[in-house]
C-alpha positions as CSV (number, residue, x, y, z in Angstrom):
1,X,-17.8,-5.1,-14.8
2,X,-20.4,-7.8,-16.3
3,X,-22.6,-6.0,-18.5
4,X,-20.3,-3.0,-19.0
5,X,-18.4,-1.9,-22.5
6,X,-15.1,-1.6,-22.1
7,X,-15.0,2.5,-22.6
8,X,-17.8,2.7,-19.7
9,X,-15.3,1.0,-17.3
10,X,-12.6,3.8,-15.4
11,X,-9.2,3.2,-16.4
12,X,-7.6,3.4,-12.6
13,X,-4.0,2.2,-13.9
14,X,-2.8,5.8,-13.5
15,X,-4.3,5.2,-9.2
16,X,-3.0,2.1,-8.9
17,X,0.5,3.2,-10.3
18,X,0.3,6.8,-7.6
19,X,-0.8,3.6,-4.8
20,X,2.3,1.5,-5.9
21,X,4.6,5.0,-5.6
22,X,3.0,5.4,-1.9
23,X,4.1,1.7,-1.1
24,X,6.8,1.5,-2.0
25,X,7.5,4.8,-0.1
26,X,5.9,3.2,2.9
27,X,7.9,0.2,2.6
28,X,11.3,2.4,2.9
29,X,9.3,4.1,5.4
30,X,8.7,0.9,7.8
31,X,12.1,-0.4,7.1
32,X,13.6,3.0,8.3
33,X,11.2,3.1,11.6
34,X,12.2,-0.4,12.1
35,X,16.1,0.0,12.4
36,X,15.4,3.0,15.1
37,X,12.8,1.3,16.9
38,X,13.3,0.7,20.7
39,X,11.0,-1.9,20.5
40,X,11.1,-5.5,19.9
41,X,7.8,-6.2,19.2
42,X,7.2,-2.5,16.7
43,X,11.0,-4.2,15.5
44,X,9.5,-7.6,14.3
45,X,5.7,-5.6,13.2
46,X,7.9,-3.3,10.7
47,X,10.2,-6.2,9.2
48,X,6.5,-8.4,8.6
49,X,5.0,-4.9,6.8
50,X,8.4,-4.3,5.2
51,X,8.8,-7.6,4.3
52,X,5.6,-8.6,2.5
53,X,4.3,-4.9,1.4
54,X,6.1,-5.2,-1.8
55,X,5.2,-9.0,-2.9
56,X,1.5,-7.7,-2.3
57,X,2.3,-4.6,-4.0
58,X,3.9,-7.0,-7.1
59,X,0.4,-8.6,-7.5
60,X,-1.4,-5.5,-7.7
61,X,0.6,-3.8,-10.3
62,X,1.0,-6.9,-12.0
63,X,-2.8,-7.3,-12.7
64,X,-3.2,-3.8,-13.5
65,X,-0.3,-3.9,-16.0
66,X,-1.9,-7.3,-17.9
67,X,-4.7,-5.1,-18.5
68,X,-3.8,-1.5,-18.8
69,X,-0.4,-2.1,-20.2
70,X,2.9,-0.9,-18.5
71,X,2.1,1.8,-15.7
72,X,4.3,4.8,-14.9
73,X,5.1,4.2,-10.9
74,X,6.3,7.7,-10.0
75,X,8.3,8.6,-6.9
76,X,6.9,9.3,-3.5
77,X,8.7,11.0,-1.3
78,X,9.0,9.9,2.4
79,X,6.1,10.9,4.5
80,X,5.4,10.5,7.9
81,X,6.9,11.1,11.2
82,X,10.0,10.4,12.3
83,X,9.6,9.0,15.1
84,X,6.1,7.7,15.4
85,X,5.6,4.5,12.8
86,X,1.6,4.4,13.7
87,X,0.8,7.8,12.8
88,X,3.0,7.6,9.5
89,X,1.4,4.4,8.9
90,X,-2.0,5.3,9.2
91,X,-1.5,8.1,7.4
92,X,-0.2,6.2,4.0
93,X,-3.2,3.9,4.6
94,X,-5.3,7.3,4.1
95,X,-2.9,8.1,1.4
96,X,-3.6,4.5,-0.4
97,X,-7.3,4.9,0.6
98,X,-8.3,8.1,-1.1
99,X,-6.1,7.0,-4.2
100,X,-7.7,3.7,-4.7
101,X,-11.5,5.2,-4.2
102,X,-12.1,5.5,-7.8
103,X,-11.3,2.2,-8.8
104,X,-13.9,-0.2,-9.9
105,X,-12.4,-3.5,-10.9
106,X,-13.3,-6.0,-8.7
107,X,-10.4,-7.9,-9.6
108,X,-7.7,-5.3,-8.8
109,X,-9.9,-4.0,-5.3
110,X,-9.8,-7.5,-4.1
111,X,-5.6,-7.2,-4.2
112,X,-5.8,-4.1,-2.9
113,X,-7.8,-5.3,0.0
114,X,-5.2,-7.6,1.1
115,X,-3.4,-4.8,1.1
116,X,-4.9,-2.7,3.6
117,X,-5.4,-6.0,5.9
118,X,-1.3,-6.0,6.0
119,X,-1.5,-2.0,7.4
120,X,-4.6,-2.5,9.4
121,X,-2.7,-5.2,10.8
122,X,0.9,-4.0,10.9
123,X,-1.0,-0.9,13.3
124,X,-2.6,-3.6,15.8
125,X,0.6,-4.9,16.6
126,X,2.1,-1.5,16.7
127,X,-0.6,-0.5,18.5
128,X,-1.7,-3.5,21.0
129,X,1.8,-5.4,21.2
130,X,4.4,-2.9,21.9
């Protein structure tokens, strides 16, 4: 952003607010798959993701809001299936992913890393440890 004029930087509060929508549908999501798990150790991955998706998700919209004022968050509808947490997972990872591309602020892609370290890691356990 050094170097840049404010109009030539992309405003990507309206991605970040469509990537807040998608985690706080994926938090429902992995909160859902959790209480039908089977599984203690997919039981204990879903309550960490659950558990700490929306703090991280806090920080992100937080930044974004201090500097593209108060962001519309719209509602995501459940995706994913039923019965398979990975695959719904992975695919709101994709979801988040293809969102956030267009963002260019250091700043705020630096949060959203984080981010996709807690999914990337919520799927090895799923994964690896069930």
């Amino acid at each position: 952003m050094a170097g840049l004029a404010k109009s030539e930087v992309m405003d990507c509060g309206p991605d970040i607010a469509k990537a807040i929508g998608i985690m706080f549908m994926s938090r429902t999501y992995g909160h859902t798959m959790h209480l039908k798990t089977k599984s203690y150790a997919q039981h204990k991955a879903l309550d960490e993701f659950y558990n700490e998706i929306i703090d991280l998700a806090d920080e992100l919209i937080e930044a974004a809001q201090g500097q593209y004022g108060i962001l519309d968050v719209p509602f995501v509808n459940i995706s994913g299936s039923n019965s398979d947490p990975i695959s719904g997972l992975q695919g709101h990872l994709k979801q988040l992913d293809a969102t956030m591309a267009n963002c260019d602020e250091d700043y705020l892609m630096n949060l959203y890393q984080e981010i996709q370290s807690l999914y990337r890691s919520t799927l090895y356990k799923l994964t690896n440890l069930s």
